[in-house]
N, C-alpha and C positions, 0 to 999 in steps of 0.2 A: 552610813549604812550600818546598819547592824546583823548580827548572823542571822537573827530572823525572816530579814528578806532574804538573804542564800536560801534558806533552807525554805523557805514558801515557795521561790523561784524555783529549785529544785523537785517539787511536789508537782509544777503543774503540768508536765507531759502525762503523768502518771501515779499513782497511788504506790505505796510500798512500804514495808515493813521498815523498822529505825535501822538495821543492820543493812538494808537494800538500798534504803535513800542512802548511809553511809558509803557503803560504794558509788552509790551514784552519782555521789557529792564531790568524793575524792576523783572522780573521773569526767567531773565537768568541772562546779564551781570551784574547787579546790584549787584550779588556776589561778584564781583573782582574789580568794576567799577562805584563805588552809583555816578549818577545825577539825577536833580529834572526835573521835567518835561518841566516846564521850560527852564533849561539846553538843553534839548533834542531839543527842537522848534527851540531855538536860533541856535543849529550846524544846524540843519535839514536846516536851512534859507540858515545857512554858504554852507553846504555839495552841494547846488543849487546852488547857486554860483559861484561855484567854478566847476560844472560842472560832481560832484560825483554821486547827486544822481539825480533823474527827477520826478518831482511831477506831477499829473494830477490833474483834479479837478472834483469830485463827487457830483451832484445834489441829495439833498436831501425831502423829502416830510415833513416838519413841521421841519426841522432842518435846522440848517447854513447847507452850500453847506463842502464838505471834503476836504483834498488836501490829493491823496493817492502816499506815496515815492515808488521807484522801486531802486535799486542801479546801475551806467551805469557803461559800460565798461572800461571806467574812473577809476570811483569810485573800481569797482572789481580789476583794476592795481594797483592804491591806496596801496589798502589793502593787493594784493601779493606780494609788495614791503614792505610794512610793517612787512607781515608774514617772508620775507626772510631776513630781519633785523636783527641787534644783540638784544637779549635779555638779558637786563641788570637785574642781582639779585633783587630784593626789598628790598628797604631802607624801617625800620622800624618805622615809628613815631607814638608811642601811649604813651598819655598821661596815661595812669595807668601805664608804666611802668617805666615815672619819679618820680610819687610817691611810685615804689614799690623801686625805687632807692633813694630815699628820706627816707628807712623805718626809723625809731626809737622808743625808748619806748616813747615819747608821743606821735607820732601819729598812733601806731600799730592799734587801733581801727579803725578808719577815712581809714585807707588803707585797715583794712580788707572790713570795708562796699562797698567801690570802687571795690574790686576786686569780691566781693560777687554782687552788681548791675552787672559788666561786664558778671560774670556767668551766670546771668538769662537773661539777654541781648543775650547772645548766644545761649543759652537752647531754649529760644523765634526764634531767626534765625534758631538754627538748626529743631526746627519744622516746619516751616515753608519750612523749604528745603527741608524736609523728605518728604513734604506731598507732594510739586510741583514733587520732583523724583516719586510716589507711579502716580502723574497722569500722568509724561510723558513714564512711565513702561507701561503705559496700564492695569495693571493686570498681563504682563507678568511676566518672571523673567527679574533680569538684563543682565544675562548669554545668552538670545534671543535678547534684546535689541541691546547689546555691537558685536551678530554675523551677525548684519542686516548692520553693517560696515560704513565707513564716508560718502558714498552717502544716507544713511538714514536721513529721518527728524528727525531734534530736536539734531543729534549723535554728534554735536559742545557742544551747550547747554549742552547737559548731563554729557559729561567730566568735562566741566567748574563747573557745581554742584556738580560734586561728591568732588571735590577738596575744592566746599565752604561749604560743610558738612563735609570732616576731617577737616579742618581749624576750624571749630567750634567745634567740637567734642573735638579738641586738646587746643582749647580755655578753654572749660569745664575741661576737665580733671588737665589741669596745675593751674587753679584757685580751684579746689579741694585741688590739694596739698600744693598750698600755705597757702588756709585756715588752712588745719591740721598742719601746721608749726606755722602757728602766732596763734593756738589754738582758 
C-alpha cells in the first residue's frame, strides 16, 4: 500500500482542505498508516497531478486563501482497484522486538525499561483511541453504531479503530507479561 491510498481513503467521506484531511488522517488512518503533514501536502500535490483528486480554491477573510480536495472519479477507481487488490499479511519490523530477541542477563534491565516505555506508549494510543471511538459513538452504543451499516458516516473509520484499539490493547497486554517474566 502506498500513502496514496491512505489519503484517497481518507477523502471519500468527504472533501477538505490539506490541513483538515491532516487531521482527519491523524484521527482515523494514522492508526494503520502514520504520515506528517507534510507527507500529507506532498501526495495531495502528487494525488492532483495525477488527476486523483481536484482541488478548488477558498477565499478567505484575514487568512491565506484554502485549497479544498474532493476525490475524482479517477481517484475513486484508484482506490476500487486498490480495495480489489491482493492483500498481503504485514511484515513486522519493531525495533523492541530485536532487543527482546537480543535478551540476556546483562541487558535484562535495559529491555525491560524499552518494553515498559512501549507499554505506556500504547496505554497513551489506546486512550486516545478510546476517547476519538466515545466521540464517533455519539453517545450511542456501538451495537447502534455498527447497525447504521457501511453507508453510514465515519462506519470505514470506526472498523479501522476498533482494530487500532486491540492492536494496542494486545500491545499492552503482551508487554505485561513479558514484564512478569523478566520480573
Amino acid at each position: 500500500m502506498a500513502l496514496r491510498h491512505a489519503v484517497l481513503a481518507a477523502l471519500t467521506s468527504e472533501e477538505g482542505s490539506g490541513y483538515e484531511l491532516s487531521k482527519r488522517f491523524d484521527a482515523s488512518v494514522a492508526n494503520f498508516w502514520p504520515a506528517s503533514s507534510q507527507q500529507v501536502y506532498r501526495e495531495l500535490d502528487r494525488l492532483e497531478g495525477d488527476g486523483l483528486v481536484k482541488a478548488r480554491t477558498v477565499r478567505q477573510q484575514k487568512r491565506p486563501d484554502k485549497r479544498i480536495f474532493r476525490i475524482t472519479p479517477r481517484g475513486s477507481a484508484e482506490l476500487l482497484d486498490f480495495i480489489r487488490g491482493e492483500t498481503r499479511p504485514t511484515v513486522i519490523r519493531d525495533d523492541l522486538l530485536v532487543k527482546i530477541a537480543s535478551l540476556n542477563e546483562s541487558n535484562t534491565a535495559d529491555v525491560a525499561a524499552s518494553v515498559k516505555d512501549r507499554m505506556e506508549a500504547s496505554q497513551e494510543k489506546l486512550a486516545m483511541y478510546e476517547t476519538l471511538r466515545a466521540t464517533l459513538l455519539g453517545g450511542g452504543s456501538e451495537a447502534e453504531f455498527l447497525g447504521r451499516g457501511p453507508g453510514s458516516e465515519n462506519f470505514g473509520p470506526y472498523l479501522a479503530l476498533k482494530r487500532g484499539i486491540s492492536f494496542e490493547k494486545g500491545t499492552v497486554r503482551w508487554s505485561r507479561e513479558v514484564l512478569s517474566v523478566l520480573g
